[in-house]
Every structure is written in structure tokens, then in C-alpha cells.
TORRO-27198 format. One record per residue (C-alpha): residue number from 0; x, y, z; residue in one letter. Coordinates in steps of 0.2 Angstrom, whole numbers, padded with zeros to 4 digits. Layout:
n, c1, c2, c3, res
NUM, X, Y, Z, a
...
END
This chain:
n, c1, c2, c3, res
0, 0212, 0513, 0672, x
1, 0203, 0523, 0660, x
2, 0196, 0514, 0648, x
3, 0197, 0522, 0632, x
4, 0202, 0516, 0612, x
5, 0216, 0525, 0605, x
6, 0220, 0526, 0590, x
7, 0237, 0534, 0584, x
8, 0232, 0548, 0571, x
9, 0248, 0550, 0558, x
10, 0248, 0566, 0550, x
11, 0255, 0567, 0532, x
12, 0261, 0586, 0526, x
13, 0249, 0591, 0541, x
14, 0235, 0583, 0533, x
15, 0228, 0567, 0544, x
16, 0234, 0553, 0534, x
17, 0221, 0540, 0526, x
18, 0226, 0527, 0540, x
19, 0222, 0535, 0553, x
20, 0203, 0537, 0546, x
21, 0204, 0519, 0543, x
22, 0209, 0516, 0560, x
23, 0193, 0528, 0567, x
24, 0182, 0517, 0558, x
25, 0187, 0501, 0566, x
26, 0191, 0511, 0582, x
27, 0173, 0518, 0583, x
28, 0167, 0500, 0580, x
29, 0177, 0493, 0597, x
30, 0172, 0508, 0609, x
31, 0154, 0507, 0604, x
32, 0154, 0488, 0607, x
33, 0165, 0492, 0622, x
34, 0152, 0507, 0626, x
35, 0171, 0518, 0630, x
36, 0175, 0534, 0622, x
37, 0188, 0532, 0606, x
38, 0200, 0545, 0607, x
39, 0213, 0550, 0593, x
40, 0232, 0556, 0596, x
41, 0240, 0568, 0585, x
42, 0258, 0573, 0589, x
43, 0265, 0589, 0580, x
44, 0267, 0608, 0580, x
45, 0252, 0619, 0577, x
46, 0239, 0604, 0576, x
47, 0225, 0611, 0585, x
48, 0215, 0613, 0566, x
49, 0216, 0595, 0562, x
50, 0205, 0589, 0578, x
51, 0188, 0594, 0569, x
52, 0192, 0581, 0555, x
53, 0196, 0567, 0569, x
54, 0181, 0572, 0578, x
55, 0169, 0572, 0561, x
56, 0174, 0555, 0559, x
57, 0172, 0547, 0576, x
58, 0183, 0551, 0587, x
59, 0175, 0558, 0606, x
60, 0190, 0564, 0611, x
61, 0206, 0571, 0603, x
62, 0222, 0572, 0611, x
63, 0234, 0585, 0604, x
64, 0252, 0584, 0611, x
65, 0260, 0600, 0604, x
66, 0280, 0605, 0603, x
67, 0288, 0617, 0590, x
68, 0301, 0604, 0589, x
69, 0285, 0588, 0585, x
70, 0283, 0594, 0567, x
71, 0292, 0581, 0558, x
72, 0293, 0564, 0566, x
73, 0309, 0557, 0576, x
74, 0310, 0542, 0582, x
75, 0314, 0548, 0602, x
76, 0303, 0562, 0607, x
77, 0288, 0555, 0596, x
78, 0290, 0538, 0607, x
79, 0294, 0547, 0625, x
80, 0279, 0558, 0620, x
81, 0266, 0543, 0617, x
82, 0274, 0534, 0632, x
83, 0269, 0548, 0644, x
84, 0251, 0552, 0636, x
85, 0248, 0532, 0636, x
86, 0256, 0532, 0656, x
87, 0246, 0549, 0661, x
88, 0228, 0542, 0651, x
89, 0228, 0524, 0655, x
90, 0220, 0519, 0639, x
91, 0214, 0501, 0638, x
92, 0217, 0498, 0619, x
93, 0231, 0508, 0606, x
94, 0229, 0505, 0589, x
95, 0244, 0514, 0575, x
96, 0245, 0510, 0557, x
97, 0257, 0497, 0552, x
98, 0265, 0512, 0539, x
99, 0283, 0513, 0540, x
100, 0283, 0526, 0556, x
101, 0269, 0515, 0564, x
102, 0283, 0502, 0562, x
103, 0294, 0511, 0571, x
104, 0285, 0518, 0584, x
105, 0272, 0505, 0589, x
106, 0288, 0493, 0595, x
107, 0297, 0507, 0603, x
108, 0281, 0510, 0613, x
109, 0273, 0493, 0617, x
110, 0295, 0489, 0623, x
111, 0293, 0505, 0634, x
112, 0276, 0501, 0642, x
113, 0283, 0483, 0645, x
114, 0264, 0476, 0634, x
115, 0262, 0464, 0619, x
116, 0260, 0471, 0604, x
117, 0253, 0463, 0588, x
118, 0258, 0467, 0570, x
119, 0251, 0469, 0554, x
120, 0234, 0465, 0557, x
121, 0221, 0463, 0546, x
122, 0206, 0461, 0556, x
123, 0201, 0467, 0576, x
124, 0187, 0461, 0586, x
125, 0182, 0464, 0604, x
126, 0176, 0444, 0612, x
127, 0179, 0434, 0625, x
128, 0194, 0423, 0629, x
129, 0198, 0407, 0640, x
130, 0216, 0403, 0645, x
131, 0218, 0386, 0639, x
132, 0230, 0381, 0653, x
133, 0224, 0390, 0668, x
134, 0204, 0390, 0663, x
135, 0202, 0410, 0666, x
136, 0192, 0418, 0657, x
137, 0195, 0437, 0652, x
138, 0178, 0446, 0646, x
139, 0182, 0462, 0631, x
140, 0198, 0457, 0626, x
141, 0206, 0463, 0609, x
142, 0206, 0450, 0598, x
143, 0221, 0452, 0585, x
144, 0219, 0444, 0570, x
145, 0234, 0442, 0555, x
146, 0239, 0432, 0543, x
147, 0253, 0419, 0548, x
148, 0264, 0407, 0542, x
149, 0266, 0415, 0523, x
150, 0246, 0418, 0526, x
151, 0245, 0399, 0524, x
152, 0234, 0402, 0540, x
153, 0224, 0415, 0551, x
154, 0232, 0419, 0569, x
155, 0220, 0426, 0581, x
156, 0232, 0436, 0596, x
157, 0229, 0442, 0613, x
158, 0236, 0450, 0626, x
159, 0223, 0449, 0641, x
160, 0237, 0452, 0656, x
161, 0244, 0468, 0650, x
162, 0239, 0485, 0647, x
163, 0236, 0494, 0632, x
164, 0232, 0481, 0622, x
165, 0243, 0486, 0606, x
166, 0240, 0483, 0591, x
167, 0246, 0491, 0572, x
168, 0236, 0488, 0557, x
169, 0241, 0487, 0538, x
170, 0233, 0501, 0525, x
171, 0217, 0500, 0516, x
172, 0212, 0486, 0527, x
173, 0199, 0495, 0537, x
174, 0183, 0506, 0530, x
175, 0182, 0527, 0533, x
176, 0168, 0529, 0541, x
177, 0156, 0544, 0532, x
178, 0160, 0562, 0538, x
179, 0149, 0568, 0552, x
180, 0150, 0587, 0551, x
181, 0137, 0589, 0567, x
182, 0146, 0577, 0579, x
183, 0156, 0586, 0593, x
184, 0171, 0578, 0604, x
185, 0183, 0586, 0617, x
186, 0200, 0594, 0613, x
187, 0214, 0590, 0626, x
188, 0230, 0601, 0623, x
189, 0247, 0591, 0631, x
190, 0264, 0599, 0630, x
191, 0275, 0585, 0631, x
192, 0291, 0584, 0644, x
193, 0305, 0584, 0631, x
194, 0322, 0586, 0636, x
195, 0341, 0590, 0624, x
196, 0343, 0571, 0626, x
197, 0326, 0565, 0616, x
198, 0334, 0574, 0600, x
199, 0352, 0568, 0598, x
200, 0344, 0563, 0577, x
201, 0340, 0580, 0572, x
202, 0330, 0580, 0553, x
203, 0343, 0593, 0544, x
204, 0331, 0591, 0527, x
205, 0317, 0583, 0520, x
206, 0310, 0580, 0503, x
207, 0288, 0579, 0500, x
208, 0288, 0568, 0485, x
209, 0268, 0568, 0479, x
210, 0260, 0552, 0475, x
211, 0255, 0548, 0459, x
212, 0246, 0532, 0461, x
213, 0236, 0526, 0476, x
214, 0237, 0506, 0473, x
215, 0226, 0504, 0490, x
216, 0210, 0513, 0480, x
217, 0212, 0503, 0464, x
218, 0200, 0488, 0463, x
219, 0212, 0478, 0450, x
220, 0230, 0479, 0448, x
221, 0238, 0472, 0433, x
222, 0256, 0469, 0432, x
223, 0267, 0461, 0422, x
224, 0286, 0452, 0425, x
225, 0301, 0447, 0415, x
226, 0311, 0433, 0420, x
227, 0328, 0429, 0412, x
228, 0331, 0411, 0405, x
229, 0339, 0400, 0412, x
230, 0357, 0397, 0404, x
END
């Protein structure tokens, strides 16, 4: 096994979305405590310009899986493409946003690879963990860490059996690490096997709406309700 953290790098209007940047800046935090590589994937058409940015802030190595046909996301080949990177590269830890394609494809994937998987995290750690029933003990495991029960309590998850450890994260939970215009990483082009059968949903349109607010950068939000009384 090549042991490697991913990180799932979503792009938004060709652009690497914020997550993803979150996501190298935890991911660089588990590799070097790991002393792996942290490698980013981006899935797309005519990508290769968006590894500098992935490299700049962390990343040592940037997978690019290239198809005319990757430009806008689809459930089936985006999951049969991560499926064969993930099978080929044997990383040991995959981390996606928990954004609404993350919640898509991160389930798909982990079912696929037959792994556990972890949602909505707020918190990873690398540690070490005991089986409380069979006493063994598993050294640099992915520790998963969530809110649970209505947030009433903190769950810490594992998955020390399987491999990837998978794991999506929710938004503006993580720090960007500072852009590091001098650091250098390696570029891996994939073309992905796709067959007719990987497209049966086809995108016929798509509207771009721009935001106009970004709640995750405000540091107080102030909202107000109205409640009907009671007849």
C-alpha cells in the first residue's frame, strides 16, 4: 500500500473551491505527522492549470484525471473515476468536503471500495487506537471526530480494518494554510476508463448562480424569526 493522504479537490466554475484548501490544510497536518506525501485529486476537463494552486498550498503531489466528458460533475463517471485512482494508488487516507457533491460521492466511493466512511466531521487527528474487545492495538489510525446525538456529545470514529480510511468534512471547519509560491510537487495526468454506460444522466443545462454572501467568513451572524401565535 502506498501510503499517501488524499484529499478530494472540488473545483467550482474551474476554480478550486474554498473546501478543498481547507481540506490541504488539515491534510498537510496528517501527512507530516504521518511523514507520507498529501496528494490532491481533481477530476475535470482541461485542469492541468489548477495543480500549481494545489501545490502552493500543500499538496506533494496532484493527481489530474482528465476527460472532455469530466467538466461538470455526474454522479457515475466521477465515482467510477475515483474508485479506479483510489484502487491503482492505494492511498491510506481520503478526505472530501461534506458539500453537497462530497455527499454524494464520498458514499458512493467508500460503498464501492467496500471501507467505512465517516461523515460530517469537524475534527481529524492521527493517534493510536486499542480494540476494546480484542485488546489490538493499531498505531496511526485516523481519528474521526463529529458531533453526535443532536451534538449533545463528541464521537471519535475509526476504521482501523479497512483501507482508505474515508472521511468528509463540513466547510469552514478547517484553516487554509498561507500560499507557498516556491514549493514544488509532482503532476500525475490519468485518463480515466469511461465507458457509454458511466453517462446514462447526461447534464442537458446548468445555471452558475454567484454568491452574494459567504456566511462561513462572517464572524457574527445575526438573524431574526417570526413565529405565528398560537390560536
Amino acid at each position: 500500500m502506498k501510503r499517501e493522504v488524499w484529499i478530494f479537490a472540488q473545483r467550482e466554475n474551474n476554480n478550486i473551491a474554498e473546501i478543498a484548501l481547507e481540506l490541504l490544510g488539515k491534510g498537510r497536518e496528517l501527512a507530516d505527522k504521518l511523514k507520507v506525501r498529501l496528494a490532491a485529486v481533481v477530476i475535470g476537463n482541461r485542469i492541468g492549470e489548477l495543480a500549481p494552486t494545489l501545490i502552493a498550498h500543500g499538496a506533494d503531489t496532484v493527481y489530474l484525471a482528465q476527460h472532455e466528458r469530466l467538466d461538470s460533475y455526474a454522479t457515475l463517471p466521477y465515482t467510477r473515476t475515483v474508485v479506479d485512482l483510489v484502487s491503482r494508488f492505494t492511498p491510506d487516507i481520503f478526505i472530501l468536503g461534506a458539500t453537497a457533491l462530497g455527499r454524494d460521492l464520498a458514499p458512493r466511493v467508500a460503498s464501492q471500495l467496500k471501507v467505512g466512511i465517516t461523515a460530517d466531521c469537524t475534527d481529524l487527528a492521527i493517534d493510536q487506537y486499542t480494540d476494546p474487545s480484542s485488546k489490538q492495538r493499531y498505531k496511526d489510525i485516523l481519528m474521526q471526530i463529529r458531533p453526535a446525538f443532536g451534538g449533545n456529545i463528541i464521537a471519535t470514529i475509526v476504521n482501523p480494518e479497512t483501507r482508505p480510511q474515508m472521511a468528509t468534512v463540513r466547510e469552514g471547519v478547517m484553516k487554509v494554510r498561507p500560499t507557498d509560491l516556491e514549493r514544488t510537487g509532482e503532476v500525475v495526468t490519468v485518463d480515466p476508463a469511461l465507458t457509454e454506460d458511466d453517462f446514462k444522466v447526461q447534464l442537458l443545462k446548468s445555471k452558475v448562480v454567484e454568491r452574494r454572501v459567504n456566511l462561513k467568513s462572517a464572524s457574527i451572524i445575526v438573524a431574526s424569526g417570526h413565529s405565528q401565535p398560537r390560536s
